[in-house]
N, C-alpha and C positions, 0 to 999 in steps of 0.2 A: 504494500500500500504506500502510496507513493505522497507524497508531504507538499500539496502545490496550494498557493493561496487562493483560496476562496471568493469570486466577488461576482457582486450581485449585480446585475443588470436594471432593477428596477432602482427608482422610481423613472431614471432619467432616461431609459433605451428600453421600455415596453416590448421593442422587436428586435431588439439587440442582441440576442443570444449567442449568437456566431459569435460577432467581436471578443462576447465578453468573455466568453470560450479562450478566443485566440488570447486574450489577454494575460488569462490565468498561465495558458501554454508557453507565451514569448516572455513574462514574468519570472516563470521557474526558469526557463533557459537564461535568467539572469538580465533580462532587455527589460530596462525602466521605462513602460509605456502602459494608459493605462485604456479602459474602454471607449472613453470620449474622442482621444486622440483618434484610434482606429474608427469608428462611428465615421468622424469626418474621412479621415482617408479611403476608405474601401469603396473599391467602385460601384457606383450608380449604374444601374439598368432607365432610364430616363422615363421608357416607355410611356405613355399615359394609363390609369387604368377605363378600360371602356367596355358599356355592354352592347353588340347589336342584335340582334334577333335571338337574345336569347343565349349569344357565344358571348365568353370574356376574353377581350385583348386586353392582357399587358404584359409582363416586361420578362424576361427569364433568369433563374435566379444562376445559372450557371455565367452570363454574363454581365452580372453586376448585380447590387442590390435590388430586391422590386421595393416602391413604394416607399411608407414612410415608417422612418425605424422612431422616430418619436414620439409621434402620437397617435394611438390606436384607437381614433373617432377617425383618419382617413385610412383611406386603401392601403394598404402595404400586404405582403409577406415574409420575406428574408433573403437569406444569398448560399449560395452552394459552394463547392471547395474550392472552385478555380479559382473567384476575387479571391478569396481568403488566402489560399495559397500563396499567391501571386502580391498580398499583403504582408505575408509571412515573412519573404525572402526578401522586402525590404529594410527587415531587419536583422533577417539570418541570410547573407546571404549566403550559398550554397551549401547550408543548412540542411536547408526544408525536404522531406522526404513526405513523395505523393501516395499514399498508402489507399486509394479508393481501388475498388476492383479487387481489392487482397484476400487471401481467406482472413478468418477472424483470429487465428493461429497467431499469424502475423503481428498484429495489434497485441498479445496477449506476451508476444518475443520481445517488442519494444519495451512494454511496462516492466517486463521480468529486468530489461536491461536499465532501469529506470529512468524512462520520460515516459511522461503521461501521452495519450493521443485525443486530439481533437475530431469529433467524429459529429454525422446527422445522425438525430435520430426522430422521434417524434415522443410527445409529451407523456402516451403513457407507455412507454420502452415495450412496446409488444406488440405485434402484427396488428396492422389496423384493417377493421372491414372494407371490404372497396366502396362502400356509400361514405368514407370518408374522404375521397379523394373526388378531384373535380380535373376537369381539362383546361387548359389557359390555349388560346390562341397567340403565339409572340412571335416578332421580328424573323427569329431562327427558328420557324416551328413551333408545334404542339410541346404542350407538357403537361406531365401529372403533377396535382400538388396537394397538397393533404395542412387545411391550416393549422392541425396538432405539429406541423414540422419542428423541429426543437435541437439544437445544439449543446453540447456537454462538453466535460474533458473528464476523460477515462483516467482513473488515478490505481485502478486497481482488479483483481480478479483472485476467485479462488476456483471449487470443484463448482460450486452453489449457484456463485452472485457474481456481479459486477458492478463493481464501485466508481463515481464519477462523480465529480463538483458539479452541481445543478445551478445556472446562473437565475434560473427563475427563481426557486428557492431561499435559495444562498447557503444550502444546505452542503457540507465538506464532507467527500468520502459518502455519501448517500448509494444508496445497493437497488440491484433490482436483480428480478432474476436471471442467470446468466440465459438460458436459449431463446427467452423472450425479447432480452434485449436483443439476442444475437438476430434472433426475427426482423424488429425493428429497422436493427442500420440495416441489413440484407434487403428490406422493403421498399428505403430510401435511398439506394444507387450504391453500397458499400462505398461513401465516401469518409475519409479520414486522412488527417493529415498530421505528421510530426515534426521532429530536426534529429541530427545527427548532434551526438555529442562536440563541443569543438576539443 
C-alpha cells in the first residue's frame, strides 16, 4: 500500500477528477503542482455541447476536456488519458508510461514496484448496465460515455481488494472489490497511466 497524498477535488473542480488524480500521481513522483494548476492546463475539447433530433454533439474526451470542469449547472463530462498523458510529461518528461490497453497484471507490477497508477474508472468501481451509457456524436466520431465516469489513483492491491485515493471523496487508500473494479477500468477502454522511477 503505497503512501501518496490525498486531495480532494471538490468544492473547486466538481468534474475534476482526472487532474486531481494526476495531481496526487505527479505529487508523489515529487513535482510540486497542485489540481488548479492542471485544471487550467489540460487541454480543452472546445466543442459546443448541442442536441438535434434527438443526437448529442459534443466534444471527445480523448481529445481534450468536454465541457465545464467547474460548475456542474453547465454541460460538461471529463477527459480520457491522452490530454492527461500528454499533461503528464510536461512535467515528467520521458517519464510517463502509457499503460491503457494493458492486462491488469501490469498495473498490479507497477504498484508492487511502488508508484501508484492513475487509471478511468466509473463511480461505483463495477461493470455498469449498458442503460448507463449514452452515444455522443463529436468532431472524431461517435462515443460511448457513461456520466458515472470517474478517475482515481490506485495506491494498492491484495488477493480481495483494491485500494485507491478517491478524489471525490477525499477518502486515502479507500478498497473496492478487486474483479469488480477490474470490470470497471476493463468497461472504460483499460486506460491508465504512470512514470518510471527517475
Amino acid at each position: 500500500m503505497l503512501d501518496a497524498p490525498i486531495i480532494s477535488q471538490l468544492p473547486e473542480l466538481p468534474r475534476g477528477c482526472e487532474v486531481t488524480s494526476l495531481s496526487m500521481l505527479l505529487q508523489y513522483a515529487g513535482v510540486d503542482v497542485g489540481k488548479m494548476e492542471l485544471a487550467q492546463r489540460i487541454k480543452k475539447d472546445p466543442t459546443p455541447f448541442q442536441k438535434k433530433n434527438g443526437q448529442v454533439f459534443f466534444g471527445h474526451p480523448n481529445a481534450g476536456f468536454v465541457g465545464d470542469m467547474y460548475n456542474i449547472n453547465n454541460p460538461g463530462y471529463g477527459v480520457y488519458y491522452k490530454p492527461i498523458k500528454e499533461l503528464a510529461e510536461e512535467f515528467l518528461p520521458n517519464r510517463i508510461v502509457n499503460l491503457t490497453g494493458e492486462k491488469f497484471s501490469e498495473l498490479e507490477t507497477r504498484l508492487s514496484n511502488g508508484v501508484p497508477v492513475w487509471i478511468i474508472t466509473n463511480t461505483r468501481y463495477r461493470r455498469l448496465p449498458q442503460d448507463e451509457f449514452r452515444t455522443w456524436n463529436t468532431p472524431s466520431g461517435s462515443v460511448q460515455i457513461t456520466y458515472r465516469e470517474h478517475s482515481v489513483l490506485m495506491t494498492g492491491y491484495d488477493t480481495d481488494y483494491v485500494y485507491f485515493n478517491d478524489p471525490l471523496t477525499g477518502e486515502k487508500n479507500k478498497k473496492a472489490a478487486k474483479q469488480d473494479f477490474i470490470d470497471a477500468w476493463v468497461q472504460m477502454g483499460r486506460q491508465a497511466i504512470t512514470y518510471q522511477q527517475g
